[in-house]
C-alpha positions as CSV (number, residue, x, y, z in Angstrom):
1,X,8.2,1.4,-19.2
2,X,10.3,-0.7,-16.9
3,X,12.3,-3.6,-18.6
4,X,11.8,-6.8,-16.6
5,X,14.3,-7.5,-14.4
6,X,16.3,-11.0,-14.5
7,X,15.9,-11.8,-11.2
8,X,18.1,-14.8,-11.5
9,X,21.0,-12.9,-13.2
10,X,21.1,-10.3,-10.5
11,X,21.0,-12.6,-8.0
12,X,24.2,-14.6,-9.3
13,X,26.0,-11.2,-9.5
14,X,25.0,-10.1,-5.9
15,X,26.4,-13.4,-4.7
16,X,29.4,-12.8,-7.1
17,X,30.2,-9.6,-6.2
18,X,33.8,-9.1,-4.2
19,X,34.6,-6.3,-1.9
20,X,36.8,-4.6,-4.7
21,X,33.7,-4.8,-7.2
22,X,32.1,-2.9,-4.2
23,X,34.7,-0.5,-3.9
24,X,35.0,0.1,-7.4
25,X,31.3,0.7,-7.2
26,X,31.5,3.4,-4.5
27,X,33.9,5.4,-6.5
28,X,31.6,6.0,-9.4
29,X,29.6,9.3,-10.2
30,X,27.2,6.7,-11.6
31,X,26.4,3.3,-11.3
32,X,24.6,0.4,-13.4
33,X,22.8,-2.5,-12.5
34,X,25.7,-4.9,-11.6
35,X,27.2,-1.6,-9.4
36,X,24.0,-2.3,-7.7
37,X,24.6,-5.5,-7.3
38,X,27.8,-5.4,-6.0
39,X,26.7,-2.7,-3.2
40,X,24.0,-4.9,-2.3
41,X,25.9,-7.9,-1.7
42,X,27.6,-10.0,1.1
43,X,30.8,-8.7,0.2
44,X,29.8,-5.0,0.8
45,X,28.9,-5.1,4.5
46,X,31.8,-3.2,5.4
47,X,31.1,-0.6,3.6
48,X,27.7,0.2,5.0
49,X,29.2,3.5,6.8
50,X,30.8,5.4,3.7
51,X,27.3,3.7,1.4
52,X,25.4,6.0,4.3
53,X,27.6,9.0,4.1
54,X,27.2,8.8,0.1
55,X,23.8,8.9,0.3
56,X,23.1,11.2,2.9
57,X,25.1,13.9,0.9
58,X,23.1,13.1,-2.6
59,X,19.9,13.3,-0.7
60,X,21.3,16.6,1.0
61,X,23.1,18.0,-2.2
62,X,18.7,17.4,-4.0
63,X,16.9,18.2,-1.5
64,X,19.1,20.2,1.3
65,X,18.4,20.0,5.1
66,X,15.2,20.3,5.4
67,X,12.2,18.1,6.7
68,X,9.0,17.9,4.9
69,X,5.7,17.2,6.9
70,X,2.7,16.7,4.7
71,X,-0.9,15.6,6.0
72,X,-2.7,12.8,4.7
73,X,-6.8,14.0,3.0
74,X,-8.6,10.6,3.2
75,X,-11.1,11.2,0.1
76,X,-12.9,7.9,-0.2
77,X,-12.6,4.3,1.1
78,X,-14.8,2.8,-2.0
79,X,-12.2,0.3,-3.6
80,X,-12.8,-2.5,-6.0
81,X,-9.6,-4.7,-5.4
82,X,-9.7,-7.5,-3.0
83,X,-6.7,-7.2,-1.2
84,X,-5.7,-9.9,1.8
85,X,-4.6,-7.5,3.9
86,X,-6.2,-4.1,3.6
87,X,-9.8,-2.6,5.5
88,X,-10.6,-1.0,2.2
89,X,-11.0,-4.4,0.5
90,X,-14.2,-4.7,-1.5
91,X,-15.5,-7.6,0.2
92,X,-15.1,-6.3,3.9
93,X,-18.9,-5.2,5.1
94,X,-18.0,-1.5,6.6
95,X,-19.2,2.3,6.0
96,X,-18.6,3.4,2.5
97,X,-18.2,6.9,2.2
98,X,-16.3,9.1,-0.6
99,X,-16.4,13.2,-0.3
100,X,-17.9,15.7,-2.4
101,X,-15.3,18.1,-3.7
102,X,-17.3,20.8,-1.8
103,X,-16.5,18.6,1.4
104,X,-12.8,17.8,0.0
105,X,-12.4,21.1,-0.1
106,X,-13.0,22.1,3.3
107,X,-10.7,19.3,4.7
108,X,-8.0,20.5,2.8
109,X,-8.6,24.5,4.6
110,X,-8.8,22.6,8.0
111,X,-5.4,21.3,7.4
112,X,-4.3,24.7,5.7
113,X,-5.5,26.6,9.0
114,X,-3.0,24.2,11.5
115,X,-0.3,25.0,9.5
116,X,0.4,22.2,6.9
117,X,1.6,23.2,3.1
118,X,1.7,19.6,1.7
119,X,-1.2,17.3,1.7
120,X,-1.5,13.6,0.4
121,X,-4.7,13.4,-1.5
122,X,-5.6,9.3,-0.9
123,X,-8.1,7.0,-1.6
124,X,-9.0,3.8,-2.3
125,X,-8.6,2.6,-5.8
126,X,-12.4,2.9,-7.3
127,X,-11.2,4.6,-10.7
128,X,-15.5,5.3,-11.6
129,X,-16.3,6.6,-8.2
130,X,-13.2,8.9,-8.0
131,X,-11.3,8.8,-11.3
132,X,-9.2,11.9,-12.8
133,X,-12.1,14.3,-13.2
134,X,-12.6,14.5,-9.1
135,X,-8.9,14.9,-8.6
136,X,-8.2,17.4,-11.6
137,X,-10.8,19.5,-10.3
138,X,-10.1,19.1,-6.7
139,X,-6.3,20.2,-7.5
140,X,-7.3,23.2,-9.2
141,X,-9.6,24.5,-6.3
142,X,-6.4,23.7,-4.1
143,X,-3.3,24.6,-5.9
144,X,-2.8,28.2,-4.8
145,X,-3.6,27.7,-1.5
146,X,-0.7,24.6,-1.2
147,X,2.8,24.7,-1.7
148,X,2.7,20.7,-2.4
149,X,-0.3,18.0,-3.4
150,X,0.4,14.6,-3.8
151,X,-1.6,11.9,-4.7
152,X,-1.9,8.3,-3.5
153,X,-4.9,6.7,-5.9
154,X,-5.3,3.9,-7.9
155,X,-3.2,3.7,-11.3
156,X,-3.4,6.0,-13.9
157,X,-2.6,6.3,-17.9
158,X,0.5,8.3,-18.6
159,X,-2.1,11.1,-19.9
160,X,-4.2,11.0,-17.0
161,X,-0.8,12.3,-14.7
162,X,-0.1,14.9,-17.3
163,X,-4.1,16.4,-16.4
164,X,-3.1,16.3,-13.0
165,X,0.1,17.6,-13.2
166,X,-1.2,20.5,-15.1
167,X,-3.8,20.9,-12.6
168,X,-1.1,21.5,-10.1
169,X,-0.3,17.5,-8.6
170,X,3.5,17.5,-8.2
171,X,4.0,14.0,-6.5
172,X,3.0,10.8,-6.9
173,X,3.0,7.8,-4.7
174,X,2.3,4.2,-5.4
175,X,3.1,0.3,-3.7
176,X,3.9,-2.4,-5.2
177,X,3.6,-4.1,-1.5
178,X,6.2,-6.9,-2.6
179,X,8.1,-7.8,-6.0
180,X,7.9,-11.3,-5.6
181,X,5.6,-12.1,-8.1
182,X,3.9,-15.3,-6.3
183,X,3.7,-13.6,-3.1
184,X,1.7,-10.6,-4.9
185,X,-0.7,-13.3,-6.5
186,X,-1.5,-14.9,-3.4
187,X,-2.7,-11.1,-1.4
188,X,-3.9,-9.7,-4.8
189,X,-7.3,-11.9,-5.2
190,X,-9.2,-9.7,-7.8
191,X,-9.6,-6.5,-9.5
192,X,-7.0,-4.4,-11.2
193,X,-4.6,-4.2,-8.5
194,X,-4.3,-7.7,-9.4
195,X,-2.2,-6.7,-12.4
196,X,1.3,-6.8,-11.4
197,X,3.0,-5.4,-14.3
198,X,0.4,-2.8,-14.5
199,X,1.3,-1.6,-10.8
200,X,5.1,-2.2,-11.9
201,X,5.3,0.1,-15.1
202,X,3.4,2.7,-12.8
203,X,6.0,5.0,-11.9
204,X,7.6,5.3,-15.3
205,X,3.8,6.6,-16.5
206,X,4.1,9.4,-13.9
207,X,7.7,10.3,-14.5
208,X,6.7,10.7,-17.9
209,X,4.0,12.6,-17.7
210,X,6.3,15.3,-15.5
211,X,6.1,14.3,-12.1
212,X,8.2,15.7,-9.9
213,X,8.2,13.3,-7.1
214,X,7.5,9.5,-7.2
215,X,7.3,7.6,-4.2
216,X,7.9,3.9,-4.6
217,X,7.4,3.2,-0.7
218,X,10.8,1.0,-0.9
């Protein structure tokens, strides 16, 4: 689980921070919280171009030069959160319509056929309508035939991503949409999503479980 941060404690050392506590941050193998806070302040605008080069060679040095494309499988728009801001809210009057696997399926070969290797399984976040049993199975129909799937769903118990990761999901994606927590009251009016620590603590329950990949969409 993710420890709460103290918002108003990293703010006072981001304020804090001098250029040499961002220099001396640069020169680290690793870095802690008030390293962070020293490259994110004020003081560090200078050192945006060797912060870019430094990053570009750990991404490079995990993942090497390459460019993944993956396709996005829409497999339902049923939601039960009522989100300000999103079509898939469960109060907007449109089409409902969620796939059988059998249908899932097929997608998934029409994408494999053009070419693509890694697909997004999404939804909207209707855990009874399309819960772990519809993805686990769909996975393991899929697996072989995919280099990569991915899920963007609705929140799931740490022992809910170890199923799917045994079942062959490798990545796991999931937005908090802001981290100010009055902001996320006032868009979140109802159903789970409404749960900000829930949502928060969500990408330590997949790392946990084994997940390769967790996309925070920061």
């Amino acid at each position: 689980m993710f420890a709460p941060p103290d918002f108003t404690r990293l703010r006072q050392w981001i304020f804090r921070s001098t250029e040499e506590d961002a220099r001396s941050a640069l020169k680290r193998d690793r870095i802690d919280i008030r390293d962070l806070a020293a490259l994110l302040s004020p003081a560090a605008e200078s050192f945006l171009p060797q912060m870019a080069r430094r990053s570009a060679g750990i991404t490079t040095q995990r993942f090497g030069k390459v460019i993944q494309i993956y396709a996005p499988l829409y497999l339902s728009n049923l939601c039960t959160n009522r989100c300000a801001y999103c079509g898939f809210s469960v109060n907007n009057t449109i089409p409902r319509r969620k796939l059988s696997l059998d249908e899932a399926e097929a997608e998934a070969m029409i994408l494999h056929r053009r070419g693509f290797r890694h697909i997004l399984l999404v939804s909207g976040e209707a855990p009874r309508a399309l819960g772990t049993d519809y993805l686990e199975e769909l996975a393991l129909r899929l697996r072989d035939r995919f280099a990569a799937l991915s899920i963007e769903v609705q929140p799931l118990d740490r022992d809910e991503y170890v199923r799917l990761f045994r079942a062959g999901i490798t990545a796991v994606a999931v937005y908090q949409e802001t981290y100010d927590r009055e902001v996320y009251a006032r868009v979140h009016h109802g159903g789970r999503k409404r749960d900000y620590d829930h949502r928060l603590d969500t990408p330590a329950r997949a790392a946990a479980a084994g997940m390769r990949e967790v996309g925070l969409g920061a």
